[in-house]
C-alpha positions as CSV (number, residue, x, y, z in Angstrom):
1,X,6.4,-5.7,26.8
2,X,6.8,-2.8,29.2
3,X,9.4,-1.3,26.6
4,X,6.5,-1.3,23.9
5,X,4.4,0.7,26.4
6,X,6.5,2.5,27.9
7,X,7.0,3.9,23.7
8,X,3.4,4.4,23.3
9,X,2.7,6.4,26.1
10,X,5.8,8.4,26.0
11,X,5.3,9.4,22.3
12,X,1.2,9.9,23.0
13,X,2.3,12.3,25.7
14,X,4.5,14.0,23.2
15,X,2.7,14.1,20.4
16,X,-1.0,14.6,21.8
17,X,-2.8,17.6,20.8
18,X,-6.7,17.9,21.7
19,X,-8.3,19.5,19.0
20,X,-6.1,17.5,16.2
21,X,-6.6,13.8,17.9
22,X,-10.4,14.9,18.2
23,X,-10.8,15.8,14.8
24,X,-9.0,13.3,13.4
25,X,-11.5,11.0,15.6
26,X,-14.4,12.9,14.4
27,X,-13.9,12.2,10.8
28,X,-12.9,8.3,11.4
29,X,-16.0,7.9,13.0
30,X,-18.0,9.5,10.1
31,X,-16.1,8.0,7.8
32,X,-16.5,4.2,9.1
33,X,-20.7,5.0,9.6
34,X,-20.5,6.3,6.1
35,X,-18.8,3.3,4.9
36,X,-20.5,0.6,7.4
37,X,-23.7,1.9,6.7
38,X,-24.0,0.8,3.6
39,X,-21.1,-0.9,2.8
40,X,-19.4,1.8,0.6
41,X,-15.7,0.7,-0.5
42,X,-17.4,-3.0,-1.9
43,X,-20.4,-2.1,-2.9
44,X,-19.8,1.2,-4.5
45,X,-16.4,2.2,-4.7
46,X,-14.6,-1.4,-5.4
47,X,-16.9,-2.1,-8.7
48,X,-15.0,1.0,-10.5
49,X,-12.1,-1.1,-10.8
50,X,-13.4,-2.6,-13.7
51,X,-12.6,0.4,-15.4
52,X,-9.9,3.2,-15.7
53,X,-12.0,5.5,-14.0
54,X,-11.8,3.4,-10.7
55,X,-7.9,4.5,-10.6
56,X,-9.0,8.6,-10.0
57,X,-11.8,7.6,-7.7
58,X,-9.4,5.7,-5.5
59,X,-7.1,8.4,-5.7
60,X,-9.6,10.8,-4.1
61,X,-10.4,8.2,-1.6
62,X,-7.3,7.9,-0.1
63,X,-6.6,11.3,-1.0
64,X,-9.4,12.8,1.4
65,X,-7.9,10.6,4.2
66,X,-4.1,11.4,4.0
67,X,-4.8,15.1,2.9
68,X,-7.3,15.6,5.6
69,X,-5.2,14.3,8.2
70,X,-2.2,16.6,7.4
71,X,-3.9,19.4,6.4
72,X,-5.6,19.1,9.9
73,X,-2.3,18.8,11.3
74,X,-1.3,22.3,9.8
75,X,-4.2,24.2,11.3
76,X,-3.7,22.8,15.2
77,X,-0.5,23.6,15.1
78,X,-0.6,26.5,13.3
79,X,2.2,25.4,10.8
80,X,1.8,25.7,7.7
81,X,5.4,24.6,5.9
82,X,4.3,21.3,5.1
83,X,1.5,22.7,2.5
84,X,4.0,25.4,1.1
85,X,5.8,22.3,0.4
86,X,6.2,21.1,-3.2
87,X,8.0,17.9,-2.0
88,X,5.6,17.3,0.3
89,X,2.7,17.5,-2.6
90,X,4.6,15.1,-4.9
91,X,5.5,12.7,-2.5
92,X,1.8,12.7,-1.3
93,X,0.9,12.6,-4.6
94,X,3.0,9.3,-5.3
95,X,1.6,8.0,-2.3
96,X,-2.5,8.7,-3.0
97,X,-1.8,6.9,-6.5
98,X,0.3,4.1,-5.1
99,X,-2.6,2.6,-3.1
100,X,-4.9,3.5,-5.7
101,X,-2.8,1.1,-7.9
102,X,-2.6,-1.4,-5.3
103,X,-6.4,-1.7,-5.5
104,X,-6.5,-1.7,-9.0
105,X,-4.3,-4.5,-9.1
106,X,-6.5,-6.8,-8.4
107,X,-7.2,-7.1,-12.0
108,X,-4.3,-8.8,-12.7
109,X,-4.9,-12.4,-11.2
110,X,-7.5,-13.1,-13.4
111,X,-6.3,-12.5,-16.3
112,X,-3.1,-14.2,-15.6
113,X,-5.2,-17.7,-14.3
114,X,-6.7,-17.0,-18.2
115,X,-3.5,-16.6,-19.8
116,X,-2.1,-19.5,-17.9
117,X,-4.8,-22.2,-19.0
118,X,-4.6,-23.6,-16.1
119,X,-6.5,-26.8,-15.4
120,X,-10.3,-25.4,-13.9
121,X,-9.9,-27.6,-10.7
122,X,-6.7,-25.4,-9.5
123,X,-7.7,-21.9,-10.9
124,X,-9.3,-21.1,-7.3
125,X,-6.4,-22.2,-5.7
126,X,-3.6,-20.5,-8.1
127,X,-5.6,-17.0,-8.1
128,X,-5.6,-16.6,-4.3
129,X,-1.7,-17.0,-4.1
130,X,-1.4,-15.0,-7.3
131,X,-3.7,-12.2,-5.6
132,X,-1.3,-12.1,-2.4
133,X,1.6,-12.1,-4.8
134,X,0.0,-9.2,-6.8
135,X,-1.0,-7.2,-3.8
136,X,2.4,-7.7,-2.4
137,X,4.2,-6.2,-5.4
138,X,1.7,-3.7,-6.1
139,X,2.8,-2.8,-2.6
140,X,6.1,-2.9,-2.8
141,X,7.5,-1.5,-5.8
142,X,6.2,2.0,-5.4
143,X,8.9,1.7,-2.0
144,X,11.6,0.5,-3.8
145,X,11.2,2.9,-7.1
146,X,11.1,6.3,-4.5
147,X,14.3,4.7,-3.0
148,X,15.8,4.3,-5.9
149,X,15.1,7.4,-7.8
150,X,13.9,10.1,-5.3
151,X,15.3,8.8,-1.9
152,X,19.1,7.9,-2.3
153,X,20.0,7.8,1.5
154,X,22.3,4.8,2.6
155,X,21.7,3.0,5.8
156,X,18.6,0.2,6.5
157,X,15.8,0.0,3.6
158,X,13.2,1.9,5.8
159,X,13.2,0.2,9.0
160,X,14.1,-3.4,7.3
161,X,17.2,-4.4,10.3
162,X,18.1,-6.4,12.7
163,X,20.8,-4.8,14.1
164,X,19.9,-4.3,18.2
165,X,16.7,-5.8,17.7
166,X,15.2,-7.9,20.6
167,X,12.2,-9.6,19.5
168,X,10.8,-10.5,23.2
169,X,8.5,-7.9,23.3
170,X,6.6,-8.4,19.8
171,X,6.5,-12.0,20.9
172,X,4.8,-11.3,24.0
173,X,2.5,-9.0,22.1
174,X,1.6,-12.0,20.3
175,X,0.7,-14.2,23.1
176,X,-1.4,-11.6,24.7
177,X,-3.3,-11.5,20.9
178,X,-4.4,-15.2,21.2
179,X,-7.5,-15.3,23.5
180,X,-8.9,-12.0,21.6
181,X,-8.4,-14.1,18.1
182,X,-10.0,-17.6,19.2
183,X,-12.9,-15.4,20.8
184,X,-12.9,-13.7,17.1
185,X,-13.1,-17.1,15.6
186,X,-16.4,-17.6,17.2
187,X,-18.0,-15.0,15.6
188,X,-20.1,-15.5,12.7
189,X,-18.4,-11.9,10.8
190,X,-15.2,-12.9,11.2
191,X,-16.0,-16.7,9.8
192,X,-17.5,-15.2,6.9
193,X,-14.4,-13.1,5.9
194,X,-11.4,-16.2,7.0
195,X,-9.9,-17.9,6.0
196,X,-9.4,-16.3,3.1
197,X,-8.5,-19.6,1.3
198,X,-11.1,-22.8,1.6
199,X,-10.9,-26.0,0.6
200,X,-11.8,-26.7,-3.7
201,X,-11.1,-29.0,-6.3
202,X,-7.4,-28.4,-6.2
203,X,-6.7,-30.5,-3.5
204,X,-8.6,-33.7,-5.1
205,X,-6.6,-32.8,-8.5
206,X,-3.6,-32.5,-7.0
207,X,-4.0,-35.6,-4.5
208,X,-2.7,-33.7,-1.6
209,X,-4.3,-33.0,1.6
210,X,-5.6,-29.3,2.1
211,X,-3.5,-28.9,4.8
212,X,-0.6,-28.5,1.5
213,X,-2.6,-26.1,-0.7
214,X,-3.6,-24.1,2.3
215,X,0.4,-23.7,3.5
216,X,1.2,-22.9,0.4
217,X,-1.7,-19.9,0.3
218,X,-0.4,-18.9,3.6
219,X,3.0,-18.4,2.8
220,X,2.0,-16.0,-0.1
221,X,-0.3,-14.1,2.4
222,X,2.1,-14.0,5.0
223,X,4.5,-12.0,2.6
224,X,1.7,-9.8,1.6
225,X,2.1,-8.9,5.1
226,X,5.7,-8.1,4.9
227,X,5.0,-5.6,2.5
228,X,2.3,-4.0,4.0
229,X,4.4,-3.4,6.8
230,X,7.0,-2.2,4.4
231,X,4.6,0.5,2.8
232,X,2.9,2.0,5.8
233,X,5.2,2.1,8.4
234,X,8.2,1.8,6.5
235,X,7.7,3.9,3.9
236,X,5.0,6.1,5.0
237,X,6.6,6.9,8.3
238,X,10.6,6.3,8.5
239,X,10.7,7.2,4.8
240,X,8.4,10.4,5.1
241,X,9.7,11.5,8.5
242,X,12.2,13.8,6.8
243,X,9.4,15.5,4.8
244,X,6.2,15.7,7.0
245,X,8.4,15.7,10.7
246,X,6.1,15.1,13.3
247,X,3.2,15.2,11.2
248,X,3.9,11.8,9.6
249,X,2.1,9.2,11.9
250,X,-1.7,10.3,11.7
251,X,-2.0,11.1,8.0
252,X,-0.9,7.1,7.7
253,X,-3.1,5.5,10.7
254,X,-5.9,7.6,8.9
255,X,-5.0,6.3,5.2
256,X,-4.8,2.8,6.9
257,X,-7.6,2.9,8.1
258,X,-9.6,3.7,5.0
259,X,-7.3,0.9,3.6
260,X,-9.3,-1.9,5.9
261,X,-13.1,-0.6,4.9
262,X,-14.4,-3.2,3.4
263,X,-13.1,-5.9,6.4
264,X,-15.2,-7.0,9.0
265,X,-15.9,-3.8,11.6
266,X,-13.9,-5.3,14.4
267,X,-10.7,-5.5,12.5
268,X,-11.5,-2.3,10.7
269,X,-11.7,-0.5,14.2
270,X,-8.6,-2.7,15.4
271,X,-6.6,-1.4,12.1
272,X,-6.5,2.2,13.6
273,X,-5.1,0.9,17.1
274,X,-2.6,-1.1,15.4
275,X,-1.5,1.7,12.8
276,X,-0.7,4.3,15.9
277,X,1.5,1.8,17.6
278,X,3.2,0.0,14.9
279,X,3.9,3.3,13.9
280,X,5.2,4.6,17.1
281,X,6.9,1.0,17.7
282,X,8.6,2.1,14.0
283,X,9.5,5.4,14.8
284,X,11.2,4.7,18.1
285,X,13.2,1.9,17.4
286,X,13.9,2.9,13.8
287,X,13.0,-0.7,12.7
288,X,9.9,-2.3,11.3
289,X,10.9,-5.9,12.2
290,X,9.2,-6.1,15.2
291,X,5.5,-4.8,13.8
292,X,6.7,-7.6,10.7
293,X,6.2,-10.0,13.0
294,X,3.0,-8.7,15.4
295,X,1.5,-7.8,12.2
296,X,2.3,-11.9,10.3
297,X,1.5,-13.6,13.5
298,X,-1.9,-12.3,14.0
299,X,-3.0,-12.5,9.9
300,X,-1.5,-16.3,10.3
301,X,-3.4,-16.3,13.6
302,X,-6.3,-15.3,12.3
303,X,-6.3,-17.4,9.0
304,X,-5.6,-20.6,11.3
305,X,-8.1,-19.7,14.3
306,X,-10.9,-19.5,11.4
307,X,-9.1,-22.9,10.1
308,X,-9.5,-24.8,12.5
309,X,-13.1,-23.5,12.9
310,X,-14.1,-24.6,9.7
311,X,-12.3,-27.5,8.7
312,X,-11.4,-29.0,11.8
313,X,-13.4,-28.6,15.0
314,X,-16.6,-27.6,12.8
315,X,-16.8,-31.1,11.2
């Protein structure tokens, strides 16, 4: 544990600069009241998915995050290679329209659980692991297709090994996590959001307990987190080191963020803390194994806290 500190502060030391980390807090803060006040990304921005348009205004959502964050960077530190930088423009590019496609994705389940003609009593059921499944290729592919054809380098896929790797540290992490996610599950906000699967018809259809159709949505959201890990602080900051240098941590914490509007504040404010130091954690150890398995545990932690909540203890 004192390793995963002692990273923290030594790279916050490095790395701080006053006016940029104030800025950068500036606009996160307006961002989340703009968004919290009247709940932008579902309300307003999530709708457009229904049609092609929603792709370019996701675009320029994530887009003013990533762009503001390194064009920010350029001006504090009064470089401005990076935007001279046609690589850095295309890869940015790729990037901004990669999570826009992630969010589009989400109309695919449905019209696979219609294509399927499924039975109606498991459709619920089937589209929730089919949306993980979705979101976690949607993810993933953009990684693997810029490794394949723009980023030919040998060695581990971005961060993905387990050479040296002690995984004390991320475990202790975990165990420090628990009281703060069983307070959470008290919380009326965070009950309204997880689980994200609950009990239907599939279980009586099926005749099998909801303890099965629940581990079976679990293991398909649990990957989803592998892949998010994979993305942001795999791709977005092993991958992109070589192109943005010390620039590439806060253009992704600030993209992640904007990634979470839309979940409960709490975790929306958490996602920012958890960017900078699974980021750091990444960029120090040169692996993303350890923030695989901070970041599963506490989704997994979180879907069973809220579990138990609902199904067990508030029976």
């Amino acid at each position: 544990m004192k390793q995963l500190i002692d990273y923290v502060v030594g790279y916050l030391r490095e790395d701080f600069h006053l006016g940029y980390y104030a800025t950068i807090g500036v606009f996160l803060a307006a961002a989340f009241t703009l968004n919290f006040s009247g709940d932008f990304k579902r309300e307003i921005l999530n709708p457009t998915l229904h049609h092609p348009i929603g792709i370019v205004y996701f675009c320029l959502f994530y887009g003013c995050a990533y762009y503001f964050a390194t064009i920010a960077w350029a001006w504090f530190h009064r470089d401005a290679r990076l935007l001279r930088s046609r690589a850095f423009w295309g890869i940015s590019a790729f990037v901004v329209v990669s999570m826009a496609l992630d969010n589009y994705s989400t109309n695919l389940p449905p019209v696979l659980v219609t294509g399927m003609a499924l039975p109606e009593p498991v459709e619920y059921w089937v589209h929730g692991c089919l949306w993980n499944l979705d979101r976690m290729l949607a993810i993933a592919i953009p990684v693997v297709l810029f490794r394949r054809l723009v980023d030919k380098r040998g060695g581990a896929f971005y961060g993905i090994r387990l050479a040296g790797f002690d995984w004390r540290p991320y475990a202790t992490v975990l165990l420090v996590m628990v009281p703060l996610i069983a307070w959470a599950s008290f919380q009326p906000a965070f009950l309204a959001t997880y689980p994200t699967y609950r009990a239907g018809s599939a279980e009586a259809y099926l005749a099998v307990g909801h303890a099965a159709t629940f581990g079976v949505y679990e293991t398909s959201y649990a990957l989803r987190y592998v892949s998010i890990e994979l993305f942001f602080r795999g791709f977005l900051v092993l991958g992109l080191e070589k192109h943005l240098g010390r620039a590439v941590l806060m253009p992704m914490v600030t993209v992640y963020a904007f990634w979470h509007f839309g979940k409960p504040l709490p975790e929306a404010l958490g996602s920012i803390v958890a960017a900078y130091v699974l980021g750091v954690f990444a960029l120090r150890t040169r692996s993303i194994v350890g923030g695989i398995i901070v970041h599963v545990g506490v989704a997994l932690g979180m879907e069973f806290a809220a579990y138990l909540q609902t199904f067990v203890f508030g029976r």
